[in-house]
Backbone and ligand atoms as CSV (ligand in chain L), in Angstrom:
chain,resi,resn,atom,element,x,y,z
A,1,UNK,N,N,-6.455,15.874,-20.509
A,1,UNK,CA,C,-7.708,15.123,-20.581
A,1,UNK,C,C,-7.438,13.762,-21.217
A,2,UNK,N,N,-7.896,12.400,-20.877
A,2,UNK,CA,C,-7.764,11.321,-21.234
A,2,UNK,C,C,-7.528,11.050,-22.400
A,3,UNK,N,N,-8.727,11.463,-22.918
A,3,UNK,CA,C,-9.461,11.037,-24.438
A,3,UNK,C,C,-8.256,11.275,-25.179
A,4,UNK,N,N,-7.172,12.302,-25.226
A,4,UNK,CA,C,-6.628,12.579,-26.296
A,4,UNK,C,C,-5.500,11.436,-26.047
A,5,UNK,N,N,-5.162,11.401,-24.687
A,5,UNK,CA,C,-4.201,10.714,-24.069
A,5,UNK,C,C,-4.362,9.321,-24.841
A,6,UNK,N,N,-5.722,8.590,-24.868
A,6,UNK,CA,C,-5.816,7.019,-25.026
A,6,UNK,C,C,-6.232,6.874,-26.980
A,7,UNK,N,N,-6.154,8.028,-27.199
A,7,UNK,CA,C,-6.582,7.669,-28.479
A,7,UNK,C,C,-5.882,6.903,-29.330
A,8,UNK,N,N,-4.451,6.351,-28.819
A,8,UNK,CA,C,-3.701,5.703,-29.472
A,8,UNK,C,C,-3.849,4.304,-29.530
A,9,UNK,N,N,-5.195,3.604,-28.393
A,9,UNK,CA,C,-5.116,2.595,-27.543
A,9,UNK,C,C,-6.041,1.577,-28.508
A,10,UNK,N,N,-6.995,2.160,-29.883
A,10,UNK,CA,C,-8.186,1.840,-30.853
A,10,UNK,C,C,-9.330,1.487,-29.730
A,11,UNK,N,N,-9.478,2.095,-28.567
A,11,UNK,CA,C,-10.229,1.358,-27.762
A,11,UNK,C,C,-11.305,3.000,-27.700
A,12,UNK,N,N,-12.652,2.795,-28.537
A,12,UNK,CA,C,-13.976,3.462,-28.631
A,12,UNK,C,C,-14.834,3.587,-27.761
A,13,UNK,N,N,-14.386,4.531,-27.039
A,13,UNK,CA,C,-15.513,4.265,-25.654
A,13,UNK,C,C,-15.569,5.766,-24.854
A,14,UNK,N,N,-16.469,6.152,-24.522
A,14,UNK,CA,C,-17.133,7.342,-23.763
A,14,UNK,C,C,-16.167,8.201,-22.651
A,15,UNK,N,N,-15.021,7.885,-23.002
A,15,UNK,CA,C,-14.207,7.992,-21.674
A,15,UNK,C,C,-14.595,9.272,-20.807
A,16,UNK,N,N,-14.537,9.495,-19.268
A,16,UNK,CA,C,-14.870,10.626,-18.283
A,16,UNK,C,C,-13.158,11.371,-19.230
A,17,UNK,N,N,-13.791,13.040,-18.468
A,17,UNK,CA,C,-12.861,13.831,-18.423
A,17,UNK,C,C,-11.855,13.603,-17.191
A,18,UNK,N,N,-10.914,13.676,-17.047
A,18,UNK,CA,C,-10.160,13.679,-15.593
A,18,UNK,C,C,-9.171,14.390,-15.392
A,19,UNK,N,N,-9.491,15.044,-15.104
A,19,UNK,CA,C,-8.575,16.474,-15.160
A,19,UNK,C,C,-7.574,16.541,-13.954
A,20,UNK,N,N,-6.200,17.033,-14.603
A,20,UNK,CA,C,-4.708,16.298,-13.854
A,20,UNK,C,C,-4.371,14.743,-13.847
A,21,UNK,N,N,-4.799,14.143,-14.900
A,21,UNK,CA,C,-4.661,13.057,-15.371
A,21,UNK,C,C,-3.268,13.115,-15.523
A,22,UNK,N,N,-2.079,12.254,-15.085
A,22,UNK,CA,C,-0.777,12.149,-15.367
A,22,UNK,C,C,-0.207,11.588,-16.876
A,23,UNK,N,N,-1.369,10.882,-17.300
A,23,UNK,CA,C,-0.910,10.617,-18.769
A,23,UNK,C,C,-1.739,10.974,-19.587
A,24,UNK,N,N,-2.099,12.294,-19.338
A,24,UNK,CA,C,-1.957,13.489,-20.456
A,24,UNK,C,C,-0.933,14.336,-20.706
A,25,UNK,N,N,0.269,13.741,-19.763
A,25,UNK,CA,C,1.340,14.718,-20.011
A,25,UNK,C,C,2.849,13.624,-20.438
A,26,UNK,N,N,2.318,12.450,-20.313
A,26,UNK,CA,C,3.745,11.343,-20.435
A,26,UNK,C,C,3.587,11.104,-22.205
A,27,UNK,N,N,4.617,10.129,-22.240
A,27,UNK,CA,C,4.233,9.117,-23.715
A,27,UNK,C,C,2.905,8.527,-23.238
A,28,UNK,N,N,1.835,7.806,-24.395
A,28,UNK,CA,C,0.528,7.471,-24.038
A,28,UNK,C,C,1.330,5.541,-23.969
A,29,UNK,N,N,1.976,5.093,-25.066
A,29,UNK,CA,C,2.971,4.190,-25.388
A,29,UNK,C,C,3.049,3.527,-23.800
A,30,UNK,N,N,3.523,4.692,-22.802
A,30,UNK,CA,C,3.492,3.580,-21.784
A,30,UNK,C,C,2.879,2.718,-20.786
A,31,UNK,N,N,1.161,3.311,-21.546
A,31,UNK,CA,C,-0.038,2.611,-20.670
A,31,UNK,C,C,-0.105,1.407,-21.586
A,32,UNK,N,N,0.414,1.251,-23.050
A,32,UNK,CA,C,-0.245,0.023,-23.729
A,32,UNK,C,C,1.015,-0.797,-23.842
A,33,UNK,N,N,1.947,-1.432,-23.322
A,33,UNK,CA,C,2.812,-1.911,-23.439
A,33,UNK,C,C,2.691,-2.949,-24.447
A,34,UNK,N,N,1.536,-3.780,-24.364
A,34,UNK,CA,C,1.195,-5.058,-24.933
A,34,UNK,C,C,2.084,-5.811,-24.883
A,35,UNK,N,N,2.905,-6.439,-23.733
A,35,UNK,CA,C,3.808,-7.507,-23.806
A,35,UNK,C,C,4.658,-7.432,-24.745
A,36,UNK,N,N,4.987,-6.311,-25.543
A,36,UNK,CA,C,6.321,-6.180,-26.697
A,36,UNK,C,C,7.760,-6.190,-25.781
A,37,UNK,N,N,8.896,-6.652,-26.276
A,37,UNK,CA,C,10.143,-6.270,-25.555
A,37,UNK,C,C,10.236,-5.511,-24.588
A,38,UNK,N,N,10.725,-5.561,-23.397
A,38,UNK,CA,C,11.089,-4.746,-22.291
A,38,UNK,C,C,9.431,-4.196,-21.742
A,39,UNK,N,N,8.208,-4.935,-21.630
A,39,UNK,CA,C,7.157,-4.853,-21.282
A,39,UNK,C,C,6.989,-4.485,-19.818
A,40,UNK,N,N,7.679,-5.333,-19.293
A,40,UNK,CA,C,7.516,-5.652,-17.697
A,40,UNK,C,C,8.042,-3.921,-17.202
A,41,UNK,N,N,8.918,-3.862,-17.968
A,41,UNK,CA,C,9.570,-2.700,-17.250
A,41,UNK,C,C,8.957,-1.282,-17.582
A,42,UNK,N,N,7.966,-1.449,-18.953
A,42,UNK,CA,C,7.137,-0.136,-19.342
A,42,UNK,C,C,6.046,-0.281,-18.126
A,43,UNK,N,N,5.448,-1.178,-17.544
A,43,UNK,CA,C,4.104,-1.772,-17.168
A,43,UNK,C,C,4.718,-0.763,-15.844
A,44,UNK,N,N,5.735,-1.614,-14.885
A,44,UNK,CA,C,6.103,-1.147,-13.935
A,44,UNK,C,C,6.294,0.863,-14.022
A,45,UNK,N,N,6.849,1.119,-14.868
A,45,UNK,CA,C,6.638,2.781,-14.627
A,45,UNK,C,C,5.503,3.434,-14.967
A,46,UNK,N,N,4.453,2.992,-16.022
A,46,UNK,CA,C,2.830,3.231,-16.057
A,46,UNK,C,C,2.479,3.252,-14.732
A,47,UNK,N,N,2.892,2.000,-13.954
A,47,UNK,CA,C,1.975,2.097,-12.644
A,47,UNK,C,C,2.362,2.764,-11.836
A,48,UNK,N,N,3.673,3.141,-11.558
A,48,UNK,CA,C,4.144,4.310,-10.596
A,48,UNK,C,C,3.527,5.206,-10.828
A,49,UNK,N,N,3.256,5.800,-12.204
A,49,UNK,CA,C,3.093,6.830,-12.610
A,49,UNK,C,C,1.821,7.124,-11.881
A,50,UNK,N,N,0.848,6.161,-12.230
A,50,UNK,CA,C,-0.707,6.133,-11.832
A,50,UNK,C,C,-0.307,5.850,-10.053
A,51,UNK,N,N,0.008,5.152,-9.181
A,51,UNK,CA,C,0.311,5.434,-7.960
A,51,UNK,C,C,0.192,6.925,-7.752
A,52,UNK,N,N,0.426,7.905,-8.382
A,52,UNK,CA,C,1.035,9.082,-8.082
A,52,UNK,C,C,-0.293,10.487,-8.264
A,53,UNK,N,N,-0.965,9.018,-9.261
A,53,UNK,CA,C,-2.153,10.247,-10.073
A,53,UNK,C,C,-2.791,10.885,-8.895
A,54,UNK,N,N,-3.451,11.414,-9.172
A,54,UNK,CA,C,-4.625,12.507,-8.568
A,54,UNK,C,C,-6.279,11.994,-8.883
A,55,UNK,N,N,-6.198,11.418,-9.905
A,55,UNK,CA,C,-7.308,10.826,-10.491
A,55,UNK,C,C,-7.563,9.470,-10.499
A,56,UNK,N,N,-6.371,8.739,-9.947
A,56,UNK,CA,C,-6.063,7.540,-10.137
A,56,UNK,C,C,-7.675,6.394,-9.438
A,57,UNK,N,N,-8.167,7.062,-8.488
A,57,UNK,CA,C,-9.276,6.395,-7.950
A,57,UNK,C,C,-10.818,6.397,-8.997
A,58,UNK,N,N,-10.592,7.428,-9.464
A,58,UNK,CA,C,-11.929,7.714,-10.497
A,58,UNK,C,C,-11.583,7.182,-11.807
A,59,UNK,N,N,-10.018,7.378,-12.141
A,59,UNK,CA,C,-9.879,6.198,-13.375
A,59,UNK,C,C,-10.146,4.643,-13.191
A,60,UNK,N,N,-9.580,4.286,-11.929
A,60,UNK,CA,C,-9.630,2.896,-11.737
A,60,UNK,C,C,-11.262,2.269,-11.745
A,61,UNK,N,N,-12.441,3.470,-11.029
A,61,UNK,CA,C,-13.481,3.139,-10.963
A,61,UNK,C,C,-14.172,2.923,-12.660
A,62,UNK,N,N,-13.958,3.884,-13.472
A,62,UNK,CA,C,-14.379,3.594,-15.172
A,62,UNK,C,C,-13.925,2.766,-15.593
A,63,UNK,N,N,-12.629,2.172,-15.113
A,63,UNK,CA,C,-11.974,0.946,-16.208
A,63,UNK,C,C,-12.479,-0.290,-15.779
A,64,UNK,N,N,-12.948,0.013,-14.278
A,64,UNK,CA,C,-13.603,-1.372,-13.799
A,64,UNK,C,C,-15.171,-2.350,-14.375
A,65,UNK,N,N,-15.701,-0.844,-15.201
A,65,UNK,CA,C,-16.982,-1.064,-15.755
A,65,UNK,C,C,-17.065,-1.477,-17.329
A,66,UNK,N,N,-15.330,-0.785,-17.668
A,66,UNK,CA,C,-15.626,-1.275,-19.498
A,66,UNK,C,C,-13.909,-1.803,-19.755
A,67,UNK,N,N,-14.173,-2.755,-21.001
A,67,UNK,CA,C,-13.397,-3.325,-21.435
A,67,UNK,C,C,-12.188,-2.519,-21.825
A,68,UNK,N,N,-11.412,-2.176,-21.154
A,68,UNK,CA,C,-10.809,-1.263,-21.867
A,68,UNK,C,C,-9.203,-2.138,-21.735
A,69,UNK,N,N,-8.332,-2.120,-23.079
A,69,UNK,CA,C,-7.091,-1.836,-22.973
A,69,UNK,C,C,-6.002,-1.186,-22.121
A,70,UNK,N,N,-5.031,-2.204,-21.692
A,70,UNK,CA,C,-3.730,-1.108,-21.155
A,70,UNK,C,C,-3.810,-1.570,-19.315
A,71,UNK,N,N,-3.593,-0.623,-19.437
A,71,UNK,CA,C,-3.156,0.311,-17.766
A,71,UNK,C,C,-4.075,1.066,-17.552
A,72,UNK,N,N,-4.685,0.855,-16.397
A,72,UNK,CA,C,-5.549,2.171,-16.220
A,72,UNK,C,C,-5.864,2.257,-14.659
A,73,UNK,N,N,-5.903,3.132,-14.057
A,73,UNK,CA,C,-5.630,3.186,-12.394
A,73,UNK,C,C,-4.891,2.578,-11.392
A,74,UNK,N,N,-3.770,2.445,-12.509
A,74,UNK,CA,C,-2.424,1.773,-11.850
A,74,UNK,C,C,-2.717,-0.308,-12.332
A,75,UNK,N,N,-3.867,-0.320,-12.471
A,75,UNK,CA,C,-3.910,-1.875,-12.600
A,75,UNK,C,C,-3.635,-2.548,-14.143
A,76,UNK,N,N,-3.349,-3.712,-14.880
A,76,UNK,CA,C,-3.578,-4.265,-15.808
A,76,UNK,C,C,-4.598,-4.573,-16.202
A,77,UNK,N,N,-5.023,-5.159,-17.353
A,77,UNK,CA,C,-6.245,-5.845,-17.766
A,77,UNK,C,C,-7.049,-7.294,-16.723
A,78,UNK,N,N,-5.941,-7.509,-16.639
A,78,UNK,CA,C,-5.791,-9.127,-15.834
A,78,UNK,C,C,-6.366,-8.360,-14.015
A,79,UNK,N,N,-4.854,-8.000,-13.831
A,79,UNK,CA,C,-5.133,-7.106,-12.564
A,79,UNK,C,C,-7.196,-6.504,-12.052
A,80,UNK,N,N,-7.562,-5.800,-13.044
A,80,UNK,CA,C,-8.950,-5.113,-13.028
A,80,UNK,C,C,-9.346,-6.728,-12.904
A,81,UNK,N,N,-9.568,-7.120,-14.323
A,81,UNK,CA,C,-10.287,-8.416,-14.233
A,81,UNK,C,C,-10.692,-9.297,-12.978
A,82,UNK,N,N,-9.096,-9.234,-12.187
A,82,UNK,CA,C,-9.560,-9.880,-11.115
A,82,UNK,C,C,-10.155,-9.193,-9.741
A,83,UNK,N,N,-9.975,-7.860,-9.785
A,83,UNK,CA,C,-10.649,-7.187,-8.646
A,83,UNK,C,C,-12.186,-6.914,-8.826
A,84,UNK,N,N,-12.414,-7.093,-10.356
A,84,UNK,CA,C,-14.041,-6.834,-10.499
A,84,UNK,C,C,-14.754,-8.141,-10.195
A,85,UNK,N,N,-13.597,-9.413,-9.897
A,85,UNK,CA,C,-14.413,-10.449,-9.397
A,85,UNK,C,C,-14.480,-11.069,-7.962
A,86,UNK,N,N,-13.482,-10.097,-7.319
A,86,UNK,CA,C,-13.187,-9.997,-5.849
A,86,UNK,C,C,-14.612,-10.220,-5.314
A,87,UNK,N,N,-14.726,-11.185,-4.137
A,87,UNK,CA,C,-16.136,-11.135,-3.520
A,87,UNK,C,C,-16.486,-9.771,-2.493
A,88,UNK,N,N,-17.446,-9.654,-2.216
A,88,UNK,CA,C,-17.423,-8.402,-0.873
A,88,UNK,C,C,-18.249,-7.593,-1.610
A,89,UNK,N,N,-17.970,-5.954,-1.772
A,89,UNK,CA,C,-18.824,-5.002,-2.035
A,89,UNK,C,C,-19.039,-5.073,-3.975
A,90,UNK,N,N,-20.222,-4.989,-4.387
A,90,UNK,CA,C,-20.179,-5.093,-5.527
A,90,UNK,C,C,-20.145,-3.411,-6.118
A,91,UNK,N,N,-19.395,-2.581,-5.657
A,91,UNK,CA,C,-19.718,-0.968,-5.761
A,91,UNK,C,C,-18.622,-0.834,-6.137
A,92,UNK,N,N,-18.359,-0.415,-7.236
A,92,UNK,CA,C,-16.853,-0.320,-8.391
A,92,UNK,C,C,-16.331,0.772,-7.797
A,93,UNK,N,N,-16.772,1.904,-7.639
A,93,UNK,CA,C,-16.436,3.373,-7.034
A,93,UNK,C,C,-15.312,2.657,-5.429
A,94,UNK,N,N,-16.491,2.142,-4.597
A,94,UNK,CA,C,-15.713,1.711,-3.829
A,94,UNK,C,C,-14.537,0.837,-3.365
A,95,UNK,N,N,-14.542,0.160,-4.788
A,95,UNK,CA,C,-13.098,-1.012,-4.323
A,95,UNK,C,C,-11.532,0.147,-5.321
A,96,UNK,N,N,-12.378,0.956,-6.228
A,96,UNK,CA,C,-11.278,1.804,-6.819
A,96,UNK,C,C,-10.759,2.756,-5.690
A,97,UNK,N,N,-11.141,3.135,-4.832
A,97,UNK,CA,C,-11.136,4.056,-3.903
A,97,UNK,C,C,-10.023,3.357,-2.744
A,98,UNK,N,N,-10.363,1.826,-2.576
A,98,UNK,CA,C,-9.889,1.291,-1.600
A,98,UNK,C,C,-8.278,1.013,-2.280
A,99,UNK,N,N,-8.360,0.482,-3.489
A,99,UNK,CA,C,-7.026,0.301,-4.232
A,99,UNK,C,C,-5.929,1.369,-4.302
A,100,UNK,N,N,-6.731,2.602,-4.530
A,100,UNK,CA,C,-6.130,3.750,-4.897
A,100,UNK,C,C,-5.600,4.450,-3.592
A,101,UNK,N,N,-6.521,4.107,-2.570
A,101,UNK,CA,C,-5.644,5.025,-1.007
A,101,UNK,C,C,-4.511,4.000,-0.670
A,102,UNK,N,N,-4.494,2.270,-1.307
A,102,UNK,CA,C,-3.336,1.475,-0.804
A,102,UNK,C,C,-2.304,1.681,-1.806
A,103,UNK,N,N,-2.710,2.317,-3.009
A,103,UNK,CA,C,-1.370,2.826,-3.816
A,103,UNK,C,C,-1.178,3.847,-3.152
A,104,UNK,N,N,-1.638,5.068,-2.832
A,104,UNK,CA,C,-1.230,6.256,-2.356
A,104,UNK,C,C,-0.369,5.600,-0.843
A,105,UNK,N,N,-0.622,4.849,-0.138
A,105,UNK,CA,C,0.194,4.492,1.014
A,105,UNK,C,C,1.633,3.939,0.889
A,106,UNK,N,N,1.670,3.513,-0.760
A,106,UNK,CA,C,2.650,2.329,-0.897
A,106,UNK,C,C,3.345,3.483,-1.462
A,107,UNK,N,N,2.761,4.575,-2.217
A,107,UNK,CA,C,4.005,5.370,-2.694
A,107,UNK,C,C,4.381,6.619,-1.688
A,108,UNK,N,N,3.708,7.067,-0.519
A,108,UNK,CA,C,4.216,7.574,0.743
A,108,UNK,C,C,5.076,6.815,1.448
A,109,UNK,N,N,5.194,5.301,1.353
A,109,UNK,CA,C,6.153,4.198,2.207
A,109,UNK,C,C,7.579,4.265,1.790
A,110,UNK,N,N,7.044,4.749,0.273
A,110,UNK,CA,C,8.187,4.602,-0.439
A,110,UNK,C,C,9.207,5.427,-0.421
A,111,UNK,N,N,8.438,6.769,-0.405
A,111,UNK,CA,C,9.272,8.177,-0.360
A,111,UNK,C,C,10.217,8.556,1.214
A,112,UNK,N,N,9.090,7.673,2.264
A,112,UNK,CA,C,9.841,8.162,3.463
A,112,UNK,C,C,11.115,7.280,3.657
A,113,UNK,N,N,10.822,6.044,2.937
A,113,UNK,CA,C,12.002,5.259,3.004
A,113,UNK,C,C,13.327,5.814,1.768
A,114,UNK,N,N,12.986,6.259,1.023
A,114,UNK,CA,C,13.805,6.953,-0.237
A,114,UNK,C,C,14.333,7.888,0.924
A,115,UNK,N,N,13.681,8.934,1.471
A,115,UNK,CA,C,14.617,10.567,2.063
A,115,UNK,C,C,15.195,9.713,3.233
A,116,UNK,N,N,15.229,8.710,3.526
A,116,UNK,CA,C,15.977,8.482,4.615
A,116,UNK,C,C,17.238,7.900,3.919
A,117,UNK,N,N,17.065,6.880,3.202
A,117,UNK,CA,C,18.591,6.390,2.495
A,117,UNK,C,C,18.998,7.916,1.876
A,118,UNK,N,N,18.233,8.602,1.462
A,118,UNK,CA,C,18.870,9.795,0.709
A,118,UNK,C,C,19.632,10.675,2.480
A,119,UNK,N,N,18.821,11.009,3.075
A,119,UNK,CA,C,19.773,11.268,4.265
A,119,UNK,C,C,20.603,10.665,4.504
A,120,UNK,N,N,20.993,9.240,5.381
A,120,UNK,CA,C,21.830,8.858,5.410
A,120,UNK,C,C,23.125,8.790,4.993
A,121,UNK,N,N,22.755,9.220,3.549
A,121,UNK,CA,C,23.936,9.054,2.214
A,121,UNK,C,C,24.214,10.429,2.668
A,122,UNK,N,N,24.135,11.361,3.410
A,122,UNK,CA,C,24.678,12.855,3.781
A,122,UNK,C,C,23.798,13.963,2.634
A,123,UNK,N,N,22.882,13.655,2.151
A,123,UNK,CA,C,22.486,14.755,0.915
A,123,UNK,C,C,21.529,15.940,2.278
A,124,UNK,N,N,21.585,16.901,1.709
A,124,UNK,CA,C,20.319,17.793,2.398
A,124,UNK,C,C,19.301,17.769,2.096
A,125,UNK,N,N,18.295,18.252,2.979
A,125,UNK,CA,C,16.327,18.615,2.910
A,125,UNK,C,C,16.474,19.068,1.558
A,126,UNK,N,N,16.942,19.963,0.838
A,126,UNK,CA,C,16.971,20.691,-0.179
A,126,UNK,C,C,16.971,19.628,-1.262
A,127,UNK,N,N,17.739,18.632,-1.465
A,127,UNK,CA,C,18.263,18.059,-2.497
A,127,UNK,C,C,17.533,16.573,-2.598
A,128,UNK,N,N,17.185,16.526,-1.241
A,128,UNK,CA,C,16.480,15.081,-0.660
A,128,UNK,C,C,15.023,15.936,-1.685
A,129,UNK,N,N,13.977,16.953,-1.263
A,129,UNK,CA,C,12.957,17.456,-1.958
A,129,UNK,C,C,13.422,17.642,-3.612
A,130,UNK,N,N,14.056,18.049,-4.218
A,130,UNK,CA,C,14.793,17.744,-5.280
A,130,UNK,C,C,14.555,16.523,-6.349
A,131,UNK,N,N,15.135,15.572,-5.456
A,131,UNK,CA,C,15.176,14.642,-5.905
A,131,UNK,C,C,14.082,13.538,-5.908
A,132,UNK,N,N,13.388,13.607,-4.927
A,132,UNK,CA,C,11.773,13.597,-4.994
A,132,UNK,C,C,10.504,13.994,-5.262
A,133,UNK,N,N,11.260,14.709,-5.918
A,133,UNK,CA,C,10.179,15.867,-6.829
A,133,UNK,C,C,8.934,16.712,-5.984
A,134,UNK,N,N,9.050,16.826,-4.674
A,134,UNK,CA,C,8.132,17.182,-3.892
A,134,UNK,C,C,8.808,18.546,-3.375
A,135,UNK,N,N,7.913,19.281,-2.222
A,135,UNK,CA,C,8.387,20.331,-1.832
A,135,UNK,C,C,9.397,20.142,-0.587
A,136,UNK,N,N,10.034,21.250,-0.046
A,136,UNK,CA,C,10.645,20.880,1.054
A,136,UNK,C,C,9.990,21.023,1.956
A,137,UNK,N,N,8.726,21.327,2.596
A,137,UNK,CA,C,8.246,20.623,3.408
A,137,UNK,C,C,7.724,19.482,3.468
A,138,UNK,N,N,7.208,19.071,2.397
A,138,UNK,CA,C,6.564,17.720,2.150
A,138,UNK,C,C,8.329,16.567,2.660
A,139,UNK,N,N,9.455,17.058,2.039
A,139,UNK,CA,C,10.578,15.935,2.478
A,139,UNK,C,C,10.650,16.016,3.559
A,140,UNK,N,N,10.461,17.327,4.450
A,140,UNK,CA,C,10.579,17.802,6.521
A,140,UNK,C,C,9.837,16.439,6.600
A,141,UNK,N,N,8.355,16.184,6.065
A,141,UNK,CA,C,7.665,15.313,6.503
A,141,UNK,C,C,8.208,13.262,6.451
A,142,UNK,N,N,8.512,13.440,5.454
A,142,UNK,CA,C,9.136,12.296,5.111
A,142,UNK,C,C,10.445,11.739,5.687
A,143,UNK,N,N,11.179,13.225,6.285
A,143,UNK,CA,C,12.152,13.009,7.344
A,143,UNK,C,C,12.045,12.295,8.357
A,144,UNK,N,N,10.857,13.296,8.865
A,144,UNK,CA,C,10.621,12.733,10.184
A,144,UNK,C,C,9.799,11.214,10.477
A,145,UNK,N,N,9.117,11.250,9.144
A,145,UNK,CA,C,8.649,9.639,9.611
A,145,UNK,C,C,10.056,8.138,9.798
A,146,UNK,N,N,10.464,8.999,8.656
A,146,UNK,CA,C,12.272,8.201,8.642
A,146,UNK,C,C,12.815,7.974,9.611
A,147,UNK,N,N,12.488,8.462,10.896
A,147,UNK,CA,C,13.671,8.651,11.624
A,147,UNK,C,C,13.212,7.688,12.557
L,1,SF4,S1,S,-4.518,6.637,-12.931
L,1,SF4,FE1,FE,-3.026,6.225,-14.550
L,1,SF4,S2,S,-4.220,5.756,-16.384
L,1,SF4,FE2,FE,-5.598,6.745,-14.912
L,1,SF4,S3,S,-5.602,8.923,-15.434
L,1,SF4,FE3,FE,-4.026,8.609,-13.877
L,1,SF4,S4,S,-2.101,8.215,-14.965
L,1,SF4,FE4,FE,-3.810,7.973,-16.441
């Protein structure tokens, strides 16, 4: 659940429950980077991470409404900032939704292109799923778009 997750963040606010939240189970450290040393590179694995969430569309929609610190549905402070001023639909639910199925695409692009260099390199379905942390049918799938 979030709340316990962000409590490190001093940021007081009503947060939703979101259950299978991915950073309720990481360091919390790597949603608040705050531009300290080696920032860029905490920022960048926060957001994979959130690419990956399950919740990532319903977080992105709450952070779009309050000031909040960090990382939160894969975006920055700056990042949100500027999508809540994007012209077009003024319906927060809906532009989190739209963000969140183009992260979910970018990290499916990613994987089918990963099991294919991982094929190529001679590894098996077995080790290719393995190493992608997914099942072996889910890599069958990623095969075949590879090919
Ligand atoms: S999208 Fe990111 S910040 Fe939001 S709940 Fe998931 S892992 Fe946490």
């Amino acid at each position: 659940m979030v709340p316990d997750v962000r409590s490190g963040c001093g940021v007081n606010t009503d947060l939703p429950d979101l259950p299978g939240a991915i950073c309720a189970t990481v360091d919390p450290e790597l949603w608040f980077s705050d531009r300290q040393p080696g920032w860029a590179e905490t920022e960048r694995r926060a957001k994979a991470l959130c690419r990956s969430c399950p919740v990532v569309a319903e977080c992105l929609a709450y952070a779009l409404k309050e000031p909040l610190a960090g990382i939160w549905g894969g975006l920055n402070e700056a990042e949100r900032h500027r999508l809540a001023q994007t012209p077009g639909t003024t319906d927060r639910a809906m532009r989190a939704r739209s963000v969140a199925a183009r992260m979910k695409r970018e990290v499916r692009a990613d994987r089918v292109a990963t099991a294919g260099r991982l094929r190529d390199g001679g590894l098996e379905v077995d080790v290719i799923a393995l190493r992608l942390g997914v099942t072996r049918r889910s890599a069958l799938r990623y095969l075949a778009d590879a090919s």
